[in-house]
LOTIKE-921684 format. One line per field, with one value per residue (C-alpha): residue number from 1; x, y, z. Coordinates in Angstrom, 3 decimals. Layout:
N
n NUM,...
c1 X,...
c2 Y,...
c3 Z,...
END
This chain:
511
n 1,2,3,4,5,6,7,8,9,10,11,12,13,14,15,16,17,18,19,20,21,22,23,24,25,26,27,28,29,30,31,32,33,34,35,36,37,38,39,40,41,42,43,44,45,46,47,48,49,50,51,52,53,54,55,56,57,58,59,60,61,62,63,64,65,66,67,68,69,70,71,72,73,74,75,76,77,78,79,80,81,82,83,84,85,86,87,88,89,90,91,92,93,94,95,96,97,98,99,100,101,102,103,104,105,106,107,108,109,110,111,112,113,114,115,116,117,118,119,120,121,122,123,124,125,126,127,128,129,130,131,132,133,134,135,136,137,138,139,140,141,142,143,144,145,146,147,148,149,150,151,152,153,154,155,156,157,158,159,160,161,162,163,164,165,166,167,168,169,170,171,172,173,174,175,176,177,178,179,180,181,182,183,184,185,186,187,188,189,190,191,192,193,194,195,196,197,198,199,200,201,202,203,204,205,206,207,208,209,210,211,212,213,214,215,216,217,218,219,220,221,222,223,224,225,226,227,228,229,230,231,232,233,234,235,236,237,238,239,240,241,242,243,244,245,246,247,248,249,250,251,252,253,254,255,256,257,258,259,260,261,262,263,264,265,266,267,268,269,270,271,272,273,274,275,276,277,278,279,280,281,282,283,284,285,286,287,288,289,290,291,292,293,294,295,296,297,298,299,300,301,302,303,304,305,306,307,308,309,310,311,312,313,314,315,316,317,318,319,320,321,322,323,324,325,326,327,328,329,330,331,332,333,334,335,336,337,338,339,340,341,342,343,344,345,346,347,348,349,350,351,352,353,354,355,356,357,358,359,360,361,362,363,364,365,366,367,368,369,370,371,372,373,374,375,376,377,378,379,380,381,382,383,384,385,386,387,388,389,390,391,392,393,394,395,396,397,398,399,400,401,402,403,404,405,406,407,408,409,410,411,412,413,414,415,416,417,418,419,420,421,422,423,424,425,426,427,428,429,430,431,432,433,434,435,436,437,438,439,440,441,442,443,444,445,446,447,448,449,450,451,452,453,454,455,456,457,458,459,460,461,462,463,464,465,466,467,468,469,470,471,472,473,474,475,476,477,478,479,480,481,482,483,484,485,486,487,488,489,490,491,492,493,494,495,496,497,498,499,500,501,502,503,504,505,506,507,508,509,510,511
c1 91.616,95.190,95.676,94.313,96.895,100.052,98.969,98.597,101.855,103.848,102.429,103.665,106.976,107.053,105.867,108.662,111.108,110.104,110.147,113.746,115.038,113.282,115.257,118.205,117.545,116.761,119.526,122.113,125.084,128.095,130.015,133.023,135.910,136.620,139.431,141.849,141.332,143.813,144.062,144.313,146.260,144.585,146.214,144.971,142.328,144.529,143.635,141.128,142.282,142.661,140.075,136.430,134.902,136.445,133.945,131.405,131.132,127.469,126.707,125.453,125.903,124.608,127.288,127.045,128.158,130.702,133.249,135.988,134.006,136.985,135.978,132.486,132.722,136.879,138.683,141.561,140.938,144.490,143.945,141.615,142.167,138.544,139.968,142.153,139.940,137.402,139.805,138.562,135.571,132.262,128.960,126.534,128.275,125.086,123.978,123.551,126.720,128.928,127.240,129.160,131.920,131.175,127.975,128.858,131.838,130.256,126.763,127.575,124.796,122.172,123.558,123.320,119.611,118.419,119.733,117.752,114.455,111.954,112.025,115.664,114.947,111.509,110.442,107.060,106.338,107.844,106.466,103.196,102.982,105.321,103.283,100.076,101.305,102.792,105.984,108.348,109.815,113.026,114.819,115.668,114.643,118.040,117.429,114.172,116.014,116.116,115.243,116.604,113.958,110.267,108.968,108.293,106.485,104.444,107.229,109.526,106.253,106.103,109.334,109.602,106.564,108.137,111.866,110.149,106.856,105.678,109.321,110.093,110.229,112.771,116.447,118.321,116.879,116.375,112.387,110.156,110.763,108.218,109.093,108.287,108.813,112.518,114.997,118.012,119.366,120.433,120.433,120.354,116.645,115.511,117.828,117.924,115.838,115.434,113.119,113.570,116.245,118.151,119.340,116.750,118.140,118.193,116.903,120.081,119.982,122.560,122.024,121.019,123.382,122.164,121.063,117.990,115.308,112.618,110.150,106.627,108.219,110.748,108.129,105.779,108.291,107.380,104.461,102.327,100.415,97.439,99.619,99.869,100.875,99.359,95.581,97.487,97.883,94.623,95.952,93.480,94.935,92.269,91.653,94.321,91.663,91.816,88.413,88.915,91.805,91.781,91.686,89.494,92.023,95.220,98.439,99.736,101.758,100.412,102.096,101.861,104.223,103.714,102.422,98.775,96.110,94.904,91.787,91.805,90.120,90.184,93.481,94.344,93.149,96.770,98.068,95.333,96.719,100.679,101.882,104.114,104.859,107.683,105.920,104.300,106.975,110.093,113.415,113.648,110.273,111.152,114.362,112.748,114.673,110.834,107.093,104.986,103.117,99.732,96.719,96.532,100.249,98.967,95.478,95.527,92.876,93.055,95.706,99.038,100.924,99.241,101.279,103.744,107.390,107.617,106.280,109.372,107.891,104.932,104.911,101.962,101.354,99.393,96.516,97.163,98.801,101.091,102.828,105.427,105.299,108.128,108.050,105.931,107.305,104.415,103.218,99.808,97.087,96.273,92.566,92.201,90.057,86.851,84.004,82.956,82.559,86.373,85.981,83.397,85.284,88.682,90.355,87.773,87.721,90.427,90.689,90.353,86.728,85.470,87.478,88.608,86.755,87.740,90.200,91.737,89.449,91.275,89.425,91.062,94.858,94.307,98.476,99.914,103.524,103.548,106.167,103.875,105.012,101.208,100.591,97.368,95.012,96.295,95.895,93.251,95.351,98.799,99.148,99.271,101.966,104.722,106.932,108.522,104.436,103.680,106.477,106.333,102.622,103.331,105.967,104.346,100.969,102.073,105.529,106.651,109.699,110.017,108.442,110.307,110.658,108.575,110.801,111.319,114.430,114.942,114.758,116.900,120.190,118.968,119.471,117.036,114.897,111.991,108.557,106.563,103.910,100.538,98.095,94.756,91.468,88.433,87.058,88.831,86.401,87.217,83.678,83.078,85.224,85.693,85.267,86.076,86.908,90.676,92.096,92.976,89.487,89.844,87.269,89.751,89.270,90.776,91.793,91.692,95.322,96.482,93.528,95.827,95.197,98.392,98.437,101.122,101.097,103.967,105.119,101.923,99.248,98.772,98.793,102.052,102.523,99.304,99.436,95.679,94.169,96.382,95.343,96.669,94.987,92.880,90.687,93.585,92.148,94.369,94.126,95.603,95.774,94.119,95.519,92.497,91.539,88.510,86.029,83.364,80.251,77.188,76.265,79.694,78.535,76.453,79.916,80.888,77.239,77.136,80.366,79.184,77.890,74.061,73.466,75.407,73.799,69.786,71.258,72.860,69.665,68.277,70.354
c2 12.115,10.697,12.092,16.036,15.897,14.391,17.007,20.048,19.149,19.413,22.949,24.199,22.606,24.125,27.897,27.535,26.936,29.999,32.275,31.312,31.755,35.227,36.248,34.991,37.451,40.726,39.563,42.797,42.469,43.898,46.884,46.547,47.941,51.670,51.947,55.143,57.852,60.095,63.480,65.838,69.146,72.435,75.264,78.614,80.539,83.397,86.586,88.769,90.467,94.226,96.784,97.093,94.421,91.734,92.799,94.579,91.738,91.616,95.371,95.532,98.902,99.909,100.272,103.984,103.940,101.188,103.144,102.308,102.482,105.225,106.951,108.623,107.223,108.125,105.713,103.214,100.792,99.381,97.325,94.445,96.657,97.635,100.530,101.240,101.090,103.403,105.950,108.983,107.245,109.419,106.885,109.381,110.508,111.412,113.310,117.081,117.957,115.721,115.867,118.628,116.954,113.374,113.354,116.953,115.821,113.917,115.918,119.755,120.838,118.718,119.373,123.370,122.976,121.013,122.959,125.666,123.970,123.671,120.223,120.820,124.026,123.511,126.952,126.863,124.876,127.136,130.354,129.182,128.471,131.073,133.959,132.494,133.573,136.924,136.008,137.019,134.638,132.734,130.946,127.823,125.465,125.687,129.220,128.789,130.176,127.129,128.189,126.528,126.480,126.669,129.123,132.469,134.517,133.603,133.170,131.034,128.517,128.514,127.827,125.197,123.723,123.683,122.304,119.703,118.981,119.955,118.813,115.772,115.052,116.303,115.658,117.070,113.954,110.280,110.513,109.000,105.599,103.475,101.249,102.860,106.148,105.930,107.266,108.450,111.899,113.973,112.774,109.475,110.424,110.068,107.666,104.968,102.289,101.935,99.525,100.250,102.068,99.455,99.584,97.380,94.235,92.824,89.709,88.066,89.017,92.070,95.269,97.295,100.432,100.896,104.838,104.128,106.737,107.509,105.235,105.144,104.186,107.015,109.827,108.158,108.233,111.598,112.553,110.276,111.189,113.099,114.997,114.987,111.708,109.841,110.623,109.272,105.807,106.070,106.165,108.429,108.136,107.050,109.227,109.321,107.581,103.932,103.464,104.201,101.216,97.664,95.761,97.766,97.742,94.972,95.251,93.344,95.325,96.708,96.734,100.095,101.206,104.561,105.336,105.243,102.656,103.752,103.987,102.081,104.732,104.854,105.672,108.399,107.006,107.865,105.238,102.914,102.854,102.124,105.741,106.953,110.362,110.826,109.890,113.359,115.273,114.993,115.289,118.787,120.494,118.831,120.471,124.089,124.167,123.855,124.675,122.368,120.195,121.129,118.666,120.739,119.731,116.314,116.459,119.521,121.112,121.742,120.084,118.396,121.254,122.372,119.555,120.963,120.178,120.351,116.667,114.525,111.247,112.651,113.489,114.050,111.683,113.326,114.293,111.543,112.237,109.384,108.932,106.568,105.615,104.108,100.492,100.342,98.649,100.286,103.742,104.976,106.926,110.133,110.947,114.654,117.305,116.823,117.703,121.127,121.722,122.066,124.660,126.920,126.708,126.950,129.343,129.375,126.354,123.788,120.929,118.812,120.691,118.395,115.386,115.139,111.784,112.925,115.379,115.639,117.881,117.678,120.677,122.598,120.560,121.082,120.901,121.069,121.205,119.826,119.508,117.622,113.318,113.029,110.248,109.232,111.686,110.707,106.721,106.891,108.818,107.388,106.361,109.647,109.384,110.395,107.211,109.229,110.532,106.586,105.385,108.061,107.562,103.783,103.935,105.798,104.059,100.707,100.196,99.359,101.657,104.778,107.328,109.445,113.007,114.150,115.305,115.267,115.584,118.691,117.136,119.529,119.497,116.465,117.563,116.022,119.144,118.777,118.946,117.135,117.853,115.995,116.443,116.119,116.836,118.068,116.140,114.554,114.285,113.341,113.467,116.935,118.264,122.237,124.109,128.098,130.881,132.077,134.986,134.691,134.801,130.916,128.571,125.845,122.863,124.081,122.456,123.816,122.649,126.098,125.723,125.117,125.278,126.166,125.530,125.059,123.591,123.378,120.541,120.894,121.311,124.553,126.827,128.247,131.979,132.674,130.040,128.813,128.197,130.132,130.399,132.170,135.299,133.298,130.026,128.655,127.571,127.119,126.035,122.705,119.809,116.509,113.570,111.685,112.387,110.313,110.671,113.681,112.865,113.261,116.546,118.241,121.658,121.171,121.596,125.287,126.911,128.353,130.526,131.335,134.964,134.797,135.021,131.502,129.863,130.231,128.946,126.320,125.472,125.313,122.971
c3 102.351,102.471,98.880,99.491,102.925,100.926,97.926,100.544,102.488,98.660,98.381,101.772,101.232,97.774,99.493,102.118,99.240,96.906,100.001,100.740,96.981,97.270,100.334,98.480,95.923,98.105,100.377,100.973,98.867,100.380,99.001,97.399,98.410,97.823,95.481,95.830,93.890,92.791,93.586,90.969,92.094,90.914,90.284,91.239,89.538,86.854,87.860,85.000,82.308,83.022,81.949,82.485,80.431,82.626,84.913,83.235,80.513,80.566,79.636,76.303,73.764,70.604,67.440,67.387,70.969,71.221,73.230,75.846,79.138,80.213,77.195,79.262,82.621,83.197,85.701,84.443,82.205,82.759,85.773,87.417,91.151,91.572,93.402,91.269,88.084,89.694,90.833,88.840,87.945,87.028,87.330,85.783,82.739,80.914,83.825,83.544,84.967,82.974,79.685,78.143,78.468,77.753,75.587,74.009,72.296,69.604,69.670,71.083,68.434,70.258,73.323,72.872,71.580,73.923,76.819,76.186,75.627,78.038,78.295,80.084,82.032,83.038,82.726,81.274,84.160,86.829,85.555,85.048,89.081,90.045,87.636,88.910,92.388,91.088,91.513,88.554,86.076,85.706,82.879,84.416,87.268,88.727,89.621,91.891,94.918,97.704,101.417,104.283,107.260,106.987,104.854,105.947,103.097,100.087,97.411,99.937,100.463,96.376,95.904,98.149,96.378,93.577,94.234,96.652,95.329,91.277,90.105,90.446,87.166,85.006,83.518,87.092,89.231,88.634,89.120,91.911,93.320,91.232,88.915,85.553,86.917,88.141,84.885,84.528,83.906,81.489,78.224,79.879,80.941,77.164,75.640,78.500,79.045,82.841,85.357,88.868,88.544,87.178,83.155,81.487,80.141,77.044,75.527,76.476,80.087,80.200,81.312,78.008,77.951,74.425,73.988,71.542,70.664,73.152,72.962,75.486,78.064,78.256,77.439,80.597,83.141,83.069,81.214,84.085,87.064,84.874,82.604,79.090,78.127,80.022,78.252,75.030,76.466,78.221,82.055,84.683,87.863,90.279,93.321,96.678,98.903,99.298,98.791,95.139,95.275,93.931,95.814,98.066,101.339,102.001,103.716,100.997,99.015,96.017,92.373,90.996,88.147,88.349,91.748,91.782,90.271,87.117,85.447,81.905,79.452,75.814,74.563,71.760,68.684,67.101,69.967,68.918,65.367,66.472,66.861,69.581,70.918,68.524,64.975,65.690,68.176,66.711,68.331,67.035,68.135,72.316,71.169,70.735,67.135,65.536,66.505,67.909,65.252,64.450,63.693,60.064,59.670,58.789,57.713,56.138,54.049,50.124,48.376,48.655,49.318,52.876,54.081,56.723,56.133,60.004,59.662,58.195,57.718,56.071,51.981,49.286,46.701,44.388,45.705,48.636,52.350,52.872,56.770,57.481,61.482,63.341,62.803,60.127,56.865,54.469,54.842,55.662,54.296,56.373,56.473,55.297,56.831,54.320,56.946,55.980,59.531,59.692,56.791,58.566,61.734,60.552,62.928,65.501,67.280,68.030,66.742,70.417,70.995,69.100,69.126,72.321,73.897,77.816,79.117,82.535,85.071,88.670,90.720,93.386,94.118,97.831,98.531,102.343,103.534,107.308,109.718,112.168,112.596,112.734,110.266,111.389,108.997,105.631,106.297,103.522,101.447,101.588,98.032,96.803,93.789,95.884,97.259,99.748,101.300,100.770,102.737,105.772,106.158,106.188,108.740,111.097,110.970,111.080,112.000,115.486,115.186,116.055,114.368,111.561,111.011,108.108,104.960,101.461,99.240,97.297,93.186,92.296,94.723,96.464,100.109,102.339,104.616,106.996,106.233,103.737,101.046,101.141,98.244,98.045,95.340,95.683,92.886,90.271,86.860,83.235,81.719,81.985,79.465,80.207,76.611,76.920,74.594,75.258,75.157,70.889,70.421,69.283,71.404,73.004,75.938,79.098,82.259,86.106,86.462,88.623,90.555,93.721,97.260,99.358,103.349,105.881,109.375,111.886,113.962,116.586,113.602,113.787,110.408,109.578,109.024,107.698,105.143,105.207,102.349,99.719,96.102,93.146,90.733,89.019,89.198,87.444,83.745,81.583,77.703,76.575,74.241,75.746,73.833,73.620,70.102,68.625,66.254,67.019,67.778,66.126,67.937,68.757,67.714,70.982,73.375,72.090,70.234,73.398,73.007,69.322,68.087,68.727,64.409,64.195,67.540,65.636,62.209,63.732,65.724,62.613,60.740
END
């Protein structure tokens, strides 16, 4: 017993000793001294260089255009004074008032051309609304006569439809404010890459001021919304209610790069197969220089030599149609017209009758300028591809401020007037595609796209000089091109025997 108490007493003296070396290790050591340190004396930052690229360093141009900033956008490139550098300064050189001067001095030719196509005055568009309301034509957006108050008579509520409303796309204005939408102007509108609002950078992070040619997403910041264009790439805008949105209803803020959720469909088989707008539209046709292309032009009947010259990328190899695309290293065979069906029908019946896979088939645009701060109607239908609708409706549904006057800009001079346009559809289809024989004789899809609905209401609700329910001479069909082209289905004859001479109807029933 002795011996286990002498052995357990060594173990506790040994414990006690171990602890103590351990707080000897974990003991605080004191800090040393702080030495002196020397300071080093700075001197003052050297002012920039003088000229633009000490502050614009990160913009980033192509070779063709590596100019002296002053060159297009004026100001003094002699000095690092902001002020003084910008003295003089124009920001939009490409813009429609500037371009003669800046972008005309290299490319006048161009310039001239495109200037009088109707890609720059916008007159097919006007005149087709203004002639459906038998109102006479004009050569140019810019001369749709701008009212000042609230319209009064028929062609002063269809002008300010138009200037306000129909265009808001076009080389005059910057676009809507959506992220894919918003562009710049002029010949920037084409050869700029922008994303909301903002140049689009490059890989390295600058601003891209490169002018490149127009690629998908310059021909969509316009061609969107359920216009041509937009059925190349596939897009259907889904109706203005929100119970057509996903997610079915949120106060979150909702992501939508070009206004409205879209409706995935099956694009343009010429999309599916790497082509853009300009492998078939060249630079000269949206110039009004050449025709429009034709399907023949590429997959022409009979031999080499129906090939169209209007198509530059495209030449015969023997008894082969060869087409280069943009991109492509290797060119491609083009499929010719062998069906005999495009032989009997030659002439007769478009080309999209049959191919088209869906078309666009918005009935009766129901479209009413109000000068009421009423919000409360159009909560459903405040996403209606219009920012400025979107953010009025908004505000005075939700916000705790005070309510704002309804108005819109005009796209054209830009001043800011009362009232605002709402639109709405009675049904918007793409299934049913609308096959009719126009007036050439020639069987062609058509599209209900002047089937509009005009109304007015004042700041109380009540209708506005008459303007109830206003429509145009017509039901508003009017022939087109869907871009939706696919193979034709095993009965297509079905979608125009209909419109055929009786004789042909029995012996195609019979076949």
């Amino acid at each position: 017993m002795r011996h286990h108490f002498t052995l357990f007493a060594l173990f506790f003296l040994l414990q006690l000793l171990g602890c103590g070396e351990e707080e000897k290790k974990v003991a605080p050591v004191p800090p040393p001294e702080a030495k002196p340190v020397a300071v080093q004396k700075t001197s003052p930052p050297s002012p920039p260089a003088p000229g633009c690229q000490a502050c614009h360093s990160k913009i980033q141009t192509d070779s063709a255009h590596d100019l002296a900033c002053t060159d297009c956008h004026q100001g003094n490139n002699e000095t690092n004074d902001k002020e003084s550098a910008h003295q003089g300064m124009i920001p939009q050189a490409a813009s429609p008032e500037h371009m003669e001067a800046t972008c005309g001095k290299c490319h006048a030719e161009q310039l001239k051309r495109c200037g009088q196509s109707s890609h720059f005055t916008m007159s097919n568009a006007v005149n087709l609304v203004r002639e459906h309301f038998a109102l006479s034509p004009l050569n140019n957006l810019t001369e749709v006569p701008e009212g000042e108050g609230p319209p009064q008579t028929k062609e002063e509520l269809v002008n300010d439809l138009l200037r306000r409303q129909c265009l808001r796309c076009h080389v005059y204005s910057k676009g809507d404010n959506y992220p894919y939408v918003r562009h710049g102007s002029g010949c920037a509108a084409c050869h700029l890459q922008y994303t909301d609002g903002k140049l689009t950078s490059s890989g390295e992070g600058k601003p891209n001021h490169a002018f490149i040619r127009p690629g998908k997403r310059q021909c969509l910041s316009c061609h969107y919304g359920n216009h041509v264009g937009s059925d190349f790439d596939g897009s259907y805008e889904q109706d203005h209610d929100w119970s057509y949105s996903t997610p079915f209803a949120t106060r979150v803020p909702i992501l939508r790069p070009y206004g409205m959720e879209l409706h995935n469909l099956v694009p343009d088989i010429h999309q599916q197969r790497g082509m853009t707008c300009l492998d078939c539209h060249s630079g000269a046709e949206l110039a009004g220089k050449k025709p429009s292309v034709q399907c023949v032009d590429c997959h022409a009947l009979g031999t080499s030599d129906d090939a169209s010259a209007s198509i530059a990328n495209l030449h015969a190899d023997g008894e082969k149609l060869l087409l280069k695309i943009q991109g492509d290293k290797e060119e491609r065979l083009v499929p010719r017209l062998e069906h005999p069906a495009h032989a009997k029908y030659k002439d007769r019946v478009a080309c999209q009758v049959c191919h088209a896979q869906w078309t666009f088939n918005d009935r009766a645009t129901h479209l009413l300028l109000s000068y009421s701060d009423d919000a409360d109607p159009w909560e459903r239908l405040a996403a209606q591809s219009s920012s400025e609708v979107e953010r009025f409706v908004e505000h005075n549904m939700y916000s705790e401020e005070e309510l704002i006057e309804p108005s819109l800009p005009d796209q054209i001079s830009g001043k800011r007037k009362a009232g605002i346009w709402y639109t709405g559809f009675t049904v918007r289809r793409w299934e049913d595609i609308l096959i009719c024989k126009d007036k050439d004789d020639i069987i062609k899809v058509f599209r209900p796209i002047l089937d509009l609905r005009l109304s007015a209401v004042d700041e109380d609700g009540e209708v506005l000089a008459d303007f109830d329910n206003l429509t145009g001479k017509d039901e508003g069909l009017l022939p087109y091109t869907p871009h939706t082209t696919g193979p034709a289905g095993l009965f297509y004859e079905q979608r125009f025997l209909h419109l055929l001479p009786p004789q042909e109807t029995k012996t195609a029933d019979k076949q």
